[in-house]
Every structure is written in C-alpha cells, then in structure tokens.
N, C-alpha and C positions, 0 to 999 in steps of 0.2 A: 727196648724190646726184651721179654722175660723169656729165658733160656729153658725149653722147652721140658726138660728133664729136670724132677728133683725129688728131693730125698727130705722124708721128714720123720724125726722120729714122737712117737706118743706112747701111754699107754693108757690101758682102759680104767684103771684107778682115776686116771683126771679123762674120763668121757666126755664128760661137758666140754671144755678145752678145745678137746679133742675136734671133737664133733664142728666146732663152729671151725676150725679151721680148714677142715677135710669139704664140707659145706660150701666153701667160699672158691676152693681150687677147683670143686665141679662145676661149680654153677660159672668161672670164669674161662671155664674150658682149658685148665693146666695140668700136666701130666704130673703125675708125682709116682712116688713110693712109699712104700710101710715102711716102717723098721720097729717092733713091739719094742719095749724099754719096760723091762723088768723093774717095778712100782716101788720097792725097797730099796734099793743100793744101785741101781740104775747106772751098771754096768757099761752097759750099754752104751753112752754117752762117750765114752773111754776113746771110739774110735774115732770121733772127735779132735780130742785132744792129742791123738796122732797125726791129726793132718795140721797141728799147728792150729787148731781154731779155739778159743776162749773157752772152758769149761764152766757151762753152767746145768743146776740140776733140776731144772724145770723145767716143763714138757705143758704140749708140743713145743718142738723147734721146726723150721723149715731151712734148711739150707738151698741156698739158690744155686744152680753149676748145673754139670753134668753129672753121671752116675757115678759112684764110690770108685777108684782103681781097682783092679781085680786081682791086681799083688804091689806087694812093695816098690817094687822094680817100674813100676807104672810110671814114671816120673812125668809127665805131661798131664797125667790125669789129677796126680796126687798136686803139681803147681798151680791147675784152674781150681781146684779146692781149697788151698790155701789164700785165694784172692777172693773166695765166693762168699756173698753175703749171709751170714748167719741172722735169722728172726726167730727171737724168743719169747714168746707169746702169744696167744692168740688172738688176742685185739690189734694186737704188730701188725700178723701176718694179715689178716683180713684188712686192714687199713693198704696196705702195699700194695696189697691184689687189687684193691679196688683205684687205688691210684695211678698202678700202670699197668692192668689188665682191664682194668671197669671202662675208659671209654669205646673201646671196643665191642665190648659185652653189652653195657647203657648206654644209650646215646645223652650227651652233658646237657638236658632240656635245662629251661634257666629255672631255678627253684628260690621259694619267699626264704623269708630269715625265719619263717615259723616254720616250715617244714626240714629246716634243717635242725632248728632247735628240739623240734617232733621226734627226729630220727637220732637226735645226741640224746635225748633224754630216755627213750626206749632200748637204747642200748647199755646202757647205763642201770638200767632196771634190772634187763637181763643179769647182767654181771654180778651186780649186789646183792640182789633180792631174789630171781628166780633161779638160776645155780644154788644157793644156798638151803631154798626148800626143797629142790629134789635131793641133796643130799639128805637133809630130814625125813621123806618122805620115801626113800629108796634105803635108808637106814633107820628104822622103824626099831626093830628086835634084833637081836644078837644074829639069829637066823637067817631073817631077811639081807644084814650084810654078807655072812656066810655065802648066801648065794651069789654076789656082784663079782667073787673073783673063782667062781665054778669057769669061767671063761681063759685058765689058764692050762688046761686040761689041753686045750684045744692049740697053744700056742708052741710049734714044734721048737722056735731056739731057746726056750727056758730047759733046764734042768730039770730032772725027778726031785732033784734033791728042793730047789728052788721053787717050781710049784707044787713042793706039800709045805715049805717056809710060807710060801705064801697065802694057802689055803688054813693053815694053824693060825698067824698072826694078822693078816689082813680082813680078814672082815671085823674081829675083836677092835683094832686098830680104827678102821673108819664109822664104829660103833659109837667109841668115844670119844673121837671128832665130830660128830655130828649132832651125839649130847652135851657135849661141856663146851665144845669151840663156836661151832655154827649155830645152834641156837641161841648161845649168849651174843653173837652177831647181829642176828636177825634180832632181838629184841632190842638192842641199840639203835636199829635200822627203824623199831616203831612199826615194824612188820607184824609181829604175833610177841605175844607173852610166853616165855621159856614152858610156864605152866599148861599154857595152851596148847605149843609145840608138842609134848610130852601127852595131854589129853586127846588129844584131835590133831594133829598136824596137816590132814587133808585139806579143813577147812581155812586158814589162811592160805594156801596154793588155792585151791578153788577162788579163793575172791580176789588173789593177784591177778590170774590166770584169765579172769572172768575183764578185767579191765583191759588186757590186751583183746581179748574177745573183742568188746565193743568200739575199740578203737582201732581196728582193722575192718570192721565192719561201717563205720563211720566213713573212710576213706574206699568202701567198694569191695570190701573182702580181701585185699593187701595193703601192708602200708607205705609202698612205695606207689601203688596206686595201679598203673599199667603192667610192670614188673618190680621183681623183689627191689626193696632195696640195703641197705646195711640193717637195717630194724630187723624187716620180715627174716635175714639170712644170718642173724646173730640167737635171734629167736629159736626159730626152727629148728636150728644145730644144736642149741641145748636141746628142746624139748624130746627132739627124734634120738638123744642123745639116751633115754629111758626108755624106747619104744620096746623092747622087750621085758618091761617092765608092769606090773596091774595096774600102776598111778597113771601110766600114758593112756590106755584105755579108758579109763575114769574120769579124767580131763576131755575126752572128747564126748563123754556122755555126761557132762555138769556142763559143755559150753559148747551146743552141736555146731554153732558157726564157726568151731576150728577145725571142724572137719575137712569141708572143702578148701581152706586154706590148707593144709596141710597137704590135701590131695594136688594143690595147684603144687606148690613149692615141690613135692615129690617129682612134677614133673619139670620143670626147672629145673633141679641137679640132676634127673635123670637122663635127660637130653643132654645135659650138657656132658655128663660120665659117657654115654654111649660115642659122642664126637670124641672123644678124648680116650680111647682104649689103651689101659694099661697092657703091659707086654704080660704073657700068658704065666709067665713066670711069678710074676709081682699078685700078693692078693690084691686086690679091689679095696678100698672101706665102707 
C-alpha cells in the first residue's frame, strides 16, 4: 500500500520528465507535492542529503513517506524519511505507480505478447525520439528558448539574483543543446537529418507524431483501448508537457485525431487530480 503523502521534486527546464511523472500520480489517484529545483545548480536537492538520502542531480525524483519534518527537531518525521524510498526518474516512477497503484486504478484484463510489445515499444518512442523533437522544436531561435524559462518570474523560492542567472544563461544554454546535442541524436536515431532539423524541424515531429495519430486510432482512439494505458500516459505527459507552446497547437491541426484523444486523457487526470485534492497550501501541477 503506497503512503498516501509525497514529495517530488522537478523543474521545468526537464518538462517533459516532468510531466509524465506528475501525469501518472493523477491519473493513479496519489497525493503528492511540488518542490521547483532550481535547473542550474539544483540546490534544492541539498535537503535531501540532509535527511540522509543519496544525492543525485536529476529530476524528477519522487520520494515515497510522509511530508518533509517542519524543523530539525522532528525526529519521527525526519526517521520515516530516512527509510523512504527515493525514485529517480521518470520511467522509475511511472513503472512503480503502475505496479502498486495501477491494479486498483486498471483492472489486470489478460493482455497478447503483442500488446505488450505495442506498449514497450511506444514508450520507448516517446523517450528517444518525441522528447528530443520538442526540444528542437521548442528551441528553434535564440529567442524562442529565451521564452521557456520566462516561467521563473513566477516561482516565489528562487532568488532575484537566481532568476535573472537563469533568465541570461538558460535559454542560450538549451539553445545549444538542442542544436549540437539533440539533433545529432535524433540523426543517429534515423529520425530527421541535422540539416533538416535546422531547415524545417516541424516536419519530422509532424510525421512521428502523425504515426502515433494512426496508431491510437487503429486501436479506437487510445492505446490502451478502454482506458489509458503506459503508452497513452507516457505520451500525453510529454506532449501536454509543450501545451503552452505554438508546436502543441500545430500538432493538433496536422493530426486532428489527437484532439479527442487528448480531450479523453484530459479527462482522465482530471478526475483523477479532482479525487486527490492537494492541501490548499501546495500548488497543483
């Protein structure tokens, strides 16, 4: 049984990540927390390594337990955190969830060796191939990255001093990771030509994108068929992961059969976020 309270920390530099883990705790109906983690030096993290737990500097994590102690002195709080299981990752976390949250959530129908295969390979997709184009495609021009971390304005535990660090070096920064790192990926990957990425990068995301289209459509309009399943909810979390974005827009007017998927799955974590009411203190994600 998964201890109803927890604490994860991300930030929106790794959205995608992000997103498919936050994705998975709604739609399994788990209470969690925010905690932003400052995308450079990741701070953040630190309190962590106070409670005795393993520092690592990738994000998302989820820590399993109750909430953080509320001072030093906490010692019952600060013991069930030193025994609580730390997940880092986003494929981690969503595999756990679905392993001792999901039969409660899915009922265990008996599935072929193809539709499991179906659902390893589509997520799999995701990870490699369509995280790496929205980064190309959400880092387009100097500019365009500029605006990805305007969303630190709004993050009350950063610093003045911290969010204009971030705002000078961070979009420059995922400019050229996304020209020299992640395109030369995705061109290994057989996905698009570096050259192409740099000419049009729209158009390989439209023809990935267009394949998940017909293969959700294939199966009924989700790919889990009746409800989501790890495909449809590793999906989703990237893609809604850009929804403030003009490419997420653009994607549903190159391939209008993801609309209503998109519209179903909205309601899917949205029922399941509304059972699950975080305390009025904690944002929402």
């Amino acid at each position: 049984m998964i201890v109803c309270s927890r604490a994860g920390h991300r930030t929106d530099a790794c959205s995608c990540a992000t997103a498919k883990a936050q994705v998975a705790l709604e739609f399994y109906g788990v209470e969690y927390r925010v905690q932003e983690v400052e995308p450079l030096r990741k701070r953040e993290l630190g309190s962590l390594a106070a409670l005795q737990l393993p520092a690592f500097g990738k994000v998302p994590q989820l820590l399993l337990g109750p909430p953080p102690p509320s001072s030093p002195s906490a010692d019952a709080a600060a013991l069930e955190h030193e025994r609580a299981p730390l997940l880092v990752d986003s494929e981690l976390i969503v595999d756990v969830l679905a392993e001792v949250a999901g039969p409660r959530r899915r009922p265990c129908a008996p599935r072929s060796d193809e539709e499991k295969a179906a659902e390893r390979h589509w997520r799999s997709w995701t990870a490699s191939s369509l995280v790496r184009l929205l980064v190309v495609n959400t880092n387009r021009t100097l500019a365009e990255a500029n605006e990805g971390y305007q969303y630190v304005e709004q993050v009350s535990g950063f610093s003045p001093s911290t969010k204009l660090l971030l705002k000078v070096v961070g979009g420059p920064i995922m400019y050229c990771v996304s020209r020299f790192v992640t395109s030369r990926k995705l061109e290994s990957l057989g996905i698009a030509t570096r050259d192409e990425l740099r000419a049009s990068p729209r158009e390989p995301l439209f023809r990935e994108v267009e394949r998940w289209a017909r293969a959700i459509t294939e199966r009924g309009g989700m790919h889990g068929g009746a409800m989501p399943d790890l495909a449809d909810l590793d999906t989703y979390g990237v893609l809604v992961s850009v929804r403030n974005f003009p490419v997420f827009d653009e994607l549903l007017q190159h391939s209008p059969e993801l609309r209503p998927w998109v519209e179903s799955m909205d309601r899917w974590t949205c029922a399941e976020r509304r059972q699950s009411r975080l305390p009025a203190s904690v944002p929402a994600a």
